[in-house]
N, C-alpha and C positions, 0 to 999 in steps of 0.2 A: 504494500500500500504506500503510495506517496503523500504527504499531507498536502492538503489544500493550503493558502494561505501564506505559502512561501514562494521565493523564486531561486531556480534552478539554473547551473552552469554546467557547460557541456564537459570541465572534469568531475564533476561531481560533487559540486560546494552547493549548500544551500545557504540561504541567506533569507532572515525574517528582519521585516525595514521596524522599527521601533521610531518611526520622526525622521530621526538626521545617522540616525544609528543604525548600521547592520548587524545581525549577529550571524557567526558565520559558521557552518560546520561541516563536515562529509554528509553523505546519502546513505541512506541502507544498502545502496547497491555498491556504494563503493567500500562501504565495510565488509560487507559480505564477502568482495571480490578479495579484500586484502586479508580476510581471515585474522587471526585472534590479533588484538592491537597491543606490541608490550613498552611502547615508548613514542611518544611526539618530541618532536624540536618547535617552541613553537618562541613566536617572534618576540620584540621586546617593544613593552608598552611605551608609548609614545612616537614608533619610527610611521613616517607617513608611506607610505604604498600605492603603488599605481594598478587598476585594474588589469588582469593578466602575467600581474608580479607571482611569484615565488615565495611564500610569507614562511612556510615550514617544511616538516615533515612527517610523516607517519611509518612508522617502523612495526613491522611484525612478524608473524611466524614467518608467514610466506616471504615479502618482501620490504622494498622500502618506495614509498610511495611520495610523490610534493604533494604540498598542499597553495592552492593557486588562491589569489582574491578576484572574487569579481568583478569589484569593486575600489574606487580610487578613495582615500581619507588618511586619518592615524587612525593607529590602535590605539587603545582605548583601553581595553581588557583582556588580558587571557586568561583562561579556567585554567585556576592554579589547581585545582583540584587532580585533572591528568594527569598532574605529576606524580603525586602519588596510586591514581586509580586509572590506568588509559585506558584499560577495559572497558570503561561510560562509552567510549567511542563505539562499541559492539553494542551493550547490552543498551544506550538510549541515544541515538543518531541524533536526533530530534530535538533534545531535552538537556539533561543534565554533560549527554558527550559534546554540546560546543566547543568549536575551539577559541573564538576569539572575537572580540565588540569591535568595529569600527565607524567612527566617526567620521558620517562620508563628506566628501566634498560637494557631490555631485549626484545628490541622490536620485536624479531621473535616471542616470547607470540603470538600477536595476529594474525601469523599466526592458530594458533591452535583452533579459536573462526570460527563461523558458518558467511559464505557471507549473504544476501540475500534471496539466495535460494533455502539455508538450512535451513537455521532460519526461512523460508514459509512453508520450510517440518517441521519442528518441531514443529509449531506451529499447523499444520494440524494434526502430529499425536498426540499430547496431544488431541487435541476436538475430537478426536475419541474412 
């Protein structure tokens, strides 16, 4: 299931707009793809970032994955929490595994990212 009410990028970030604010985090699908999560690098609060940046990464059994922004701002926040639990990135994609708040610059950006259900169709047509 994808949630309603966010918007989606073609690596697999979602992003809920909060005002001026994004918060940012992987998909189910790309959790799923990278299998159990035992480590993030993630960015340092304050640095500004350009949409289609590099912000971290995601490290697991399988492999080691970036983690991209959709979206141009600073950060803002990152869930200090991963540090000790990265596993929230598997067991709530959605929720508590965010990775990171940004304060955007340009927040019509995430007009330009996939609802829903587009990002259903997108993901239907890559497995094909």
């Amino acid at each position: 299931m994808i949630p309603e009410g966010l918007r989606y990028h073609t690596e697999h970030e979602w992003i809920r707009q909060e005002n001026q604010t994004a918060v940012l985090g992987i998909t189910h699908f790309a959790q799923d793809a990278l299998g159990d999560v035992v480590y993030l690098e993630l960015p340092k609060v304050g640095v500004e970032v350009r949409s289609g940046q590099e912000i971290g990464e995601v490290e697991s059994t399988k492999t080691t994955s970036p983690v991209y922004t959709p979206v141009s701002g600073k950060i803002m926040a990152v869930n200090e929490e991963l540090k000790e639990k990265p596993e929230l990135v598997n067991q709530d994609p959605y929720g508590r595994g965010w990775i990171v708040k940004i304060q955007m610059s340009d927040p019509s950006e995430a007009k330009h990212l996939m609802d829903a259900r587009q990002y259903g169709a997108y993901l239907k047509e890559k497995a094909d």
